[in-house]
N, C-alpha and C positions, 0 to 999 in steps of 0.2 A: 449658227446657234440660235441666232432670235425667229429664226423660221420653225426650227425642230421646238420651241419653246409656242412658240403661235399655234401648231398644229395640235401638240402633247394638251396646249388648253384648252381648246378646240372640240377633243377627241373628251375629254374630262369634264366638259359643260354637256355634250351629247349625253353622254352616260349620267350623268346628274342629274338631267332633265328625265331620262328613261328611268331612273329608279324611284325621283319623284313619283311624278306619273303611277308608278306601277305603286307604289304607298298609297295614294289616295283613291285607288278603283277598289282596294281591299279585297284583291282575286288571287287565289294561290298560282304558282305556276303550277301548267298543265304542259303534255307529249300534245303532239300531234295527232290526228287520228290515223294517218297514213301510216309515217314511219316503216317499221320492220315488217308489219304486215303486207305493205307493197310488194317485198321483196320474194321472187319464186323459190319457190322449197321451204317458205316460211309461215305456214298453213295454220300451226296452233297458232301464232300469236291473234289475239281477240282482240276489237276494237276499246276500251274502255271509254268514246265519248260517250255523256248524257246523249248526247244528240252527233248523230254522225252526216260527215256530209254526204251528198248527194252520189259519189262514185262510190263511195263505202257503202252506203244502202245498197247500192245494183249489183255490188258484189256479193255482199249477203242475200242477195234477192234469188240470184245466180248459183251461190254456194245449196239452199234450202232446196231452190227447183230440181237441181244435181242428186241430193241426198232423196229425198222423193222418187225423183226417176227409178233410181239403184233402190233404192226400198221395195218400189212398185215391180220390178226386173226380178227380184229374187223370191217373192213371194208367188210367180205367176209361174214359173216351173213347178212349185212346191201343190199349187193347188193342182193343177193337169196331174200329177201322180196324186191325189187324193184323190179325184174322179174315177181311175181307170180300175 
């Protein structure tokens, strides 16, 4: 019992120290920017960081160059029958 009672306060001073802590920074909690976006077949979800990291950018980088490509692909049959 006096182990399970050492650990329970142990585990109770952690968390008290972390909630401090998170009082005096005065930041709301936030998601991650990964999260469900990571995940395949999960395309609408949108990053909502101010500032996103570094894999997030090069996905977005990669998602924009993609949409561009297909933009520029559908437009270019479209013009060859306006010429002919």
């Amino acid at each position: 019992m006096k182990l399970f009672l050492l650990t329970f306060c142990i585990f109770l001073l952690a968390v008290l120290g972390l909630a401090v802590g998170w009082l005096f920074n005065n930041r709301s909690l936030k998601g991650s920017c990964g999260g469900l976006a990571s995940i395949p077949g999960m395309e609408k979800s949108q990053c909502s960081c101010s500032n996103p990291c570094e894999k997030r950018k090069q996905k977005m980088a990669e998602e924009a160059a993609l949409r561009e490509r297909t933009a520029a692909a559908e437009q270019s049959p479209k013009e060859e029958s306006q010429h002919v």
